[in-house]
C-alpha positions as CSV (number, residue, x, y, z in Angstrom):
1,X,1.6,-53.5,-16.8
2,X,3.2,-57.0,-17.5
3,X,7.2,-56.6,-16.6
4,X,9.7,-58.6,-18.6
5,X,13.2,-58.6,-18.2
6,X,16.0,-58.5,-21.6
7,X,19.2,-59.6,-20.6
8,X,21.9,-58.3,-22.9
9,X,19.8,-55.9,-23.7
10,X,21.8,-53.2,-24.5
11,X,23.8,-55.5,-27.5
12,X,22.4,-55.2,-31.0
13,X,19.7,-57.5,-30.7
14,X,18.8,-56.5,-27.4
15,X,18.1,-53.2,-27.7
16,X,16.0,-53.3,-30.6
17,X,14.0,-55.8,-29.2
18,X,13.9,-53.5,-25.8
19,X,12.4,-50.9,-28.3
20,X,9.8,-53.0,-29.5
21,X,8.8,-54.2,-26.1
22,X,8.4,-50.7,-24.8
23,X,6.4,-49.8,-27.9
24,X,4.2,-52.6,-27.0
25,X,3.3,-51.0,-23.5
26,X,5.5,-53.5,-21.4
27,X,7.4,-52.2,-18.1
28,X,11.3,-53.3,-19.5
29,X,14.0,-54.0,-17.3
30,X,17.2,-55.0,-19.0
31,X,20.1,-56.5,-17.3
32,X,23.6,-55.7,-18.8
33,X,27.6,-55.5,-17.9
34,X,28.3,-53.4,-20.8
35,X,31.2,-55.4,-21.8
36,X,30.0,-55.8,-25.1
37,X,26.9,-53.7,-25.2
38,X,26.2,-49.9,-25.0
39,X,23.8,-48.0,-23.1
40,X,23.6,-45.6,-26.2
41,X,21.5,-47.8,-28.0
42,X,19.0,-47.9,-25.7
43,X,18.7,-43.8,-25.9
44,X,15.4,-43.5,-27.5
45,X,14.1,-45.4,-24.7
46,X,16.0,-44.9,-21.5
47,X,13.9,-42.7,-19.8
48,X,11.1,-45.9,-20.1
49,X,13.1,-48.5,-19.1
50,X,14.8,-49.8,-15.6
51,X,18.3,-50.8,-16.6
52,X,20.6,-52.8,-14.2
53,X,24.2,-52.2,-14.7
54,X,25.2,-56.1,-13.5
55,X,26.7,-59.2,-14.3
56,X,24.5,-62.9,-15.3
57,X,27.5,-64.8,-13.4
58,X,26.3,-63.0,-10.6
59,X,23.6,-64.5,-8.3
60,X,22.5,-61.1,-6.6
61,X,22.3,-59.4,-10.1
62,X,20.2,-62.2,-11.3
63,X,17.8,-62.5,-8.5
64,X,16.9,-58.6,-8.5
65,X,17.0,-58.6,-12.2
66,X,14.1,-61.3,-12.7
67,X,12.1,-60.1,-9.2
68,X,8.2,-59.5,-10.8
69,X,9.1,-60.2,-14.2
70,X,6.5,-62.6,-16.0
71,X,9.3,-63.5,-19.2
72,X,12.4,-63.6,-19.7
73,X,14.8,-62.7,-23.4
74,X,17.8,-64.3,-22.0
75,X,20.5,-62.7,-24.9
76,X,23.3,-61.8,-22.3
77,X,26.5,-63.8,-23.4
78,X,30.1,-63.7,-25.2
79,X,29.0,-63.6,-28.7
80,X,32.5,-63.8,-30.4
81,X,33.4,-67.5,-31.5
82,X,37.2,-66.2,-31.3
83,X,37.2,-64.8,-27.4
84,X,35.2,-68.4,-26.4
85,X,38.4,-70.3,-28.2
86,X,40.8,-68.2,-26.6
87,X,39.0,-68.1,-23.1
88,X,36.8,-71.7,-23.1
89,X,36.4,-71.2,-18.9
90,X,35.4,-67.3,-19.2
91,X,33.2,-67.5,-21.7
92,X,31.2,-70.9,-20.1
93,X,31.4,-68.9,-16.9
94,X,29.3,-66.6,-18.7
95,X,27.5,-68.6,-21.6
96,X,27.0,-71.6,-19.4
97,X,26.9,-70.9,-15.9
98,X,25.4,-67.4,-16.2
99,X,22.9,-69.2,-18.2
100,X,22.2,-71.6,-15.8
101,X,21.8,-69.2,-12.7
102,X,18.8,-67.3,-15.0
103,X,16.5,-70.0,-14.9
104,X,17.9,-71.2,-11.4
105,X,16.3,-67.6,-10.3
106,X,13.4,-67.7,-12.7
107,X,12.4,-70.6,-11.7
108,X,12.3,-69.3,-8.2
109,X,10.6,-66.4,-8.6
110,X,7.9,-68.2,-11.1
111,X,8.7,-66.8,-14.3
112,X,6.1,-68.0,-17.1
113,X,8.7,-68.2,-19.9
114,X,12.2,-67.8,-20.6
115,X,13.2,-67.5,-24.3
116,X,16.9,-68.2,-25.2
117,X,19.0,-66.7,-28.2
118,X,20.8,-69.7,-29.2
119,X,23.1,-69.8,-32.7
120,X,22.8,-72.1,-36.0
121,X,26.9,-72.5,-35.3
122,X,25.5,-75.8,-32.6
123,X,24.9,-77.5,-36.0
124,X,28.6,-77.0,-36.9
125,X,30.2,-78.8,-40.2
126,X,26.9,-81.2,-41.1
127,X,26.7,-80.5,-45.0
128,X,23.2,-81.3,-44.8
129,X,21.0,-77.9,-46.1
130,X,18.7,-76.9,-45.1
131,X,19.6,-77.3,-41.6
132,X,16.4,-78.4,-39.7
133,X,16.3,-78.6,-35.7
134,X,15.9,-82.7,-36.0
135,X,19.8,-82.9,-37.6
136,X,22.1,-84.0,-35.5
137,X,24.5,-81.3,-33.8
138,X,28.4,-81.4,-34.5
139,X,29.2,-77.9,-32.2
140,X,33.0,-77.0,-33.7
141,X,34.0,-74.3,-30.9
142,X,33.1,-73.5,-27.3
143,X,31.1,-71.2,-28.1
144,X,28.5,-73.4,-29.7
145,X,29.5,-76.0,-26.9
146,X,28.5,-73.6,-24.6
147,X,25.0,-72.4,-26.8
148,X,23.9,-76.2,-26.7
149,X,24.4,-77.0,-23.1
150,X,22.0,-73.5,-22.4
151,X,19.2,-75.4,-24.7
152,X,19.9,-78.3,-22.7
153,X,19.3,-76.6,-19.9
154,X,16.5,-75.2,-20.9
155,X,14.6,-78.4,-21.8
156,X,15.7,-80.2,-18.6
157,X,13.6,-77.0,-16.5
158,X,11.1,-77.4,-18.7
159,X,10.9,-81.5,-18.0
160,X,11.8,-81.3,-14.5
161,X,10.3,-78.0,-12.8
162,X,7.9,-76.8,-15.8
163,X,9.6,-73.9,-16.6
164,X,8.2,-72.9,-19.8
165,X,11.0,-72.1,-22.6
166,X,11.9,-72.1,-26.1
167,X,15.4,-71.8,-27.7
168,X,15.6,-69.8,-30.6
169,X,18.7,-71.0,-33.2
170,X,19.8,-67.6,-35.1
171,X,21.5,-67.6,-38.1
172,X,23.0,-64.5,-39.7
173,X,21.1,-61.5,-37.9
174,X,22.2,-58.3,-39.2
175,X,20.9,-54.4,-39.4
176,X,21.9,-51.2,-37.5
177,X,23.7,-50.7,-34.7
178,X,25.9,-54.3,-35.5
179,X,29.5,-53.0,-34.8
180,X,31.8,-52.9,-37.9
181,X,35.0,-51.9,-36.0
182,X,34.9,-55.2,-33.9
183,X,37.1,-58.4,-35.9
184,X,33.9,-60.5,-34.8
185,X,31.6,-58.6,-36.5
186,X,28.3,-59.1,-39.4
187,X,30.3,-59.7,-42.6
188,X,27.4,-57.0,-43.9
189,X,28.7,-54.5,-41.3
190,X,32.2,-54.7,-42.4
191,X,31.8,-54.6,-45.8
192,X,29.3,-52.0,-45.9
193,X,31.7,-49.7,-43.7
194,X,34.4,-50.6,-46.0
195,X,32.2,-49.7,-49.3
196,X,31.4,-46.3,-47.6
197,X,35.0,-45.2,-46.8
198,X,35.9,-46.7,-50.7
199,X,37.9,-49.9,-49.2
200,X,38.3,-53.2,-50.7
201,X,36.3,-56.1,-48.7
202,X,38.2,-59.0,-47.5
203,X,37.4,-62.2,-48.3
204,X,38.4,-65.2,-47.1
205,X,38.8,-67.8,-50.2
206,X,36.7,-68.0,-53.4
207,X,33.6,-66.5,-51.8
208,X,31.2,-68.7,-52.8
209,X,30.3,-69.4,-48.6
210,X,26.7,-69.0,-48.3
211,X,25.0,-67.7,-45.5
212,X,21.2,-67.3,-44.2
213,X,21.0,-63.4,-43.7
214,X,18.3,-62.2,-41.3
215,X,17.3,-58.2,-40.7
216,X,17.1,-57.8,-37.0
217,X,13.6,-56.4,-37.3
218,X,12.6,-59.9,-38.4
219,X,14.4,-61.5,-35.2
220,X,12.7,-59.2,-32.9
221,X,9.6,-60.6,-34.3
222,X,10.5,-64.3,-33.6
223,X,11.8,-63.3,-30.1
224,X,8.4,-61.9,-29.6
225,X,6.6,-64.8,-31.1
226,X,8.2,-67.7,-29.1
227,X,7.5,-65.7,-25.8
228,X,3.7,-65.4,-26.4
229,X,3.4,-69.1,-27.7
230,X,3.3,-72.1,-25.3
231,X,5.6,-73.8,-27.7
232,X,8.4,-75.6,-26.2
233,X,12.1,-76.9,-27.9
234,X,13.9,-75.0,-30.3
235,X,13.8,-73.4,-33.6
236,X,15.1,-71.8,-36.5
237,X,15.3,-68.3,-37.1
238,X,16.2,-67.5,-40.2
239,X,15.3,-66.8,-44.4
240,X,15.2,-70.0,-45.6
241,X,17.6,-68.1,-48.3
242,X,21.0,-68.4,-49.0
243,X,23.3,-65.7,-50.1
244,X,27.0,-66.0,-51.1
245,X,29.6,-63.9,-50.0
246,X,30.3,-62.4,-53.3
247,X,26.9,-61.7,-54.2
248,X,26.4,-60.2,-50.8
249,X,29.3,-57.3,-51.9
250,X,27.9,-57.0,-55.0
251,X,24.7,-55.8,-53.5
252,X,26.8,-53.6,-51.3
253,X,28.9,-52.5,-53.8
254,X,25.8,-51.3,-56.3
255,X,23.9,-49.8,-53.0
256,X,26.8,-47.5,-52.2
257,X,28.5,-46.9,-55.7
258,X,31.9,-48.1,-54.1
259,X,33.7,-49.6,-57.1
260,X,36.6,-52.0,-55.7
261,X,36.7,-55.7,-56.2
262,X,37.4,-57.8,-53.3
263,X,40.9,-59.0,-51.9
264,X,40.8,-62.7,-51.4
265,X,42.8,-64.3,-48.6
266,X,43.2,-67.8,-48.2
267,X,40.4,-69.9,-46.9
268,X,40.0,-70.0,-43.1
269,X,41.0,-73.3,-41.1
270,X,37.0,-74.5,-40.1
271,X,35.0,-72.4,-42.4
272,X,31.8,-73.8,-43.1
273,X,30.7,-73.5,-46.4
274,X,26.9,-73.5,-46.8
275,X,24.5,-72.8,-44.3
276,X,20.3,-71.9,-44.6
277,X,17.6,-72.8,-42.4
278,X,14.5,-74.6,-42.8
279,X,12.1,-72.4,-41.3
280,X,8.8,-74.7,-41.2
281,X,9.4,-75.2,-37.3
282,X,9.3,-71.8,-36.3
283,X,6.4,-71.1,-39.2
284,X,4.3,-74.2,-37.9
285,X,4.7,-73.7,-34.6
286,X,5.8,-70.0,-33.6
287,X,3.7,-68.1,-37.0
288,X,7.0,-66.5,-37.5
289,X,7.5,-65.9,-41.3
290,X,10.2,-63.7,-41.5
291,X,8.7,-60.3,-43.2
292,X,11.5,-58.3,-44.5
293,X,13.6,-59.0,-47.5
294,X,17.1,-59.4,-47.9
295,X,17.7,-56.2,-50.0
296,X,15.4,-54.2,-48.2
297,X,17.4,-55.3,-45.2
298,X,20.6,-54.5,-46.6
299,X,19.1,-50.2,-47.8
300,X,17.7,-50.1,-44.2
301,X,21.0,-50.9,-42.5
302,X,22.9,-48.7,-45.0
303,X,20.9,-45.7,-44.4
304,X,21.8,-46.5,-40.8
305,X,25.3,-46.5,-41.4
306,X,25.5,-43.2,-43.8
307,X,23.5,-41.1,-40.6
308,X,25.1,-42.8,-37.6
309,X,27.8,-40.7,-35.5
310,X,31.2,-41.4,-35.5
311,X,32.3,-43.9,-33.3
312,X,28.9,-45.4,-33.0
């Protein structure tokens, strides 16, 4: 049984694709410090899985984490853009550094392949749509500073020692288990716990921001994709599909029957307006086609929500 290793794989992403690898028939060991994720959502698994309660800054953790392992899902990191602007040095620590000391270790211990979970933010304020992996990258916080220097990383050990890797570039993953009660959250998670408890959304200026939404399900796929393939660089992972903000309540609004219009704040400093992603790359190159649609997405994570224990 081939054993692969999830890091951060008790986060949202994580732990869906930890289900899906188990499913699969592979021996799972996840590496996670909790400090974001919870070893609740791995519950319908945990009894399959080896989980490591450690830390990617840490050298020891890292070692014994990628021992045997034939590939890597590196998703361990600080996912919030606001904690990497009010801590740029933690969050490299983590981001950068912890990134580094995976595929120092891989490496070592002759890891195949390490797939990255990278973010659509390194293209930053480019107006160009839809964003393609050939634009040039204008990173507008540490935290895609720090999410380009990892795929930089990554194609220098893939040049220089032949570590084979691939950087995936998410855009806007959402589905279950995507925690509404942080301020860093989905937009689709907020609103559609606001929509269930009868609250007005928030929205920051007109609403007319557009955003590539992607079901998790869809990501898993990708992630799973990019590890089998022999591909190398970096690609897109979304819809190709844009989806404005206000639209995006109105779906939520008819799914749940919550009747409140929106309260508009003023535009936030840095915002950027329109983002999608030209998925030919990861098409081409991966087969990914994402498989899922938008709406059914959006009834899927719902459902989720109305079932889900308090607190969780």
């Amino acid at each position: 049984m081939e054993t692969v290793l999830v890091t951060g794989g008790a986060g949202f992403i994580g732990s869906h694709l930890v289900e899906r690898l188990v499913a699969e028939g592979f021996a799972v060991r996840v590496l996670d410090d909790l400090s974001s994720g919870r070893v609740e959502h791995l519950a319908a698994v945990r009894g399959r899985i080896e989980f490591l309660e450690g830390d990617i800054r840490d050298g020891d953790d890292v070692r014994r984490a990628v021992a045997g392992c034939t590939r890597v899902f590196h998703l361990a990191a600080v996912v919030s853009v606001q904690k990497t602007v009010e801590d740029p040095l933690g969050s490299a620590a983590v981001n950068e550094m912890g990134s580094l000391s995976l595929l120092e270790a891989a490496r070592a211990a002759g890891v195949r392949r390490v797939v990255f979970a990278s973010s659509s933010a390194v293209y930053g304020d480019d107006p160009r749509l839809p964003k393609r992996e050939d634009h040039a990258v204008r990173p507008r916080s540490p935290y895609a500073v720090q999410k380009l220097a990892a795929e930089h990383y990554l194609s220098v050990y893939e040049g220089l020692f032949g570590l084979s890797t691939a950087s995936l570039r998410f855009f806007n993953v959402f589905g279950p288990r995507q925690d509404p009660s942080s301020p860093y959250s989905g937009v689709i998670s907020i609103f559609l716990t606001r929509a269930l408890a009868d609250e007005a959304p928030l929205i920051y200026g007109d609403g007319g921001q557009t955003r590539d939404f992607i079901y998790v399900a869809d990501v898993v796929e990708a992630l799973l994709r990019a590890s089998r393939s022999t591909e190398v660089g970096v690609f897109n992972v979304g819809t190709g599909r844009e989806v404005d903000i206000l639209t995006l309540w109105r779906e939520i609004a008819a799914l749940t029957g919550c009747g409140r219009s929106p309260r508009h704040l003023p535009p936030r400093p840095g915002d950027i307006r329109r983002s999608v992603a030209a998925i030919d790359e990861a098409a081409g190159r991966l087969g990914f086609v994402p498989q899922v649609p938008f709406e059914e997405g959006l009834s899927r994570t719902l459902a989720w929500y109305r079932r889900a224990p308090a607190g969780s």
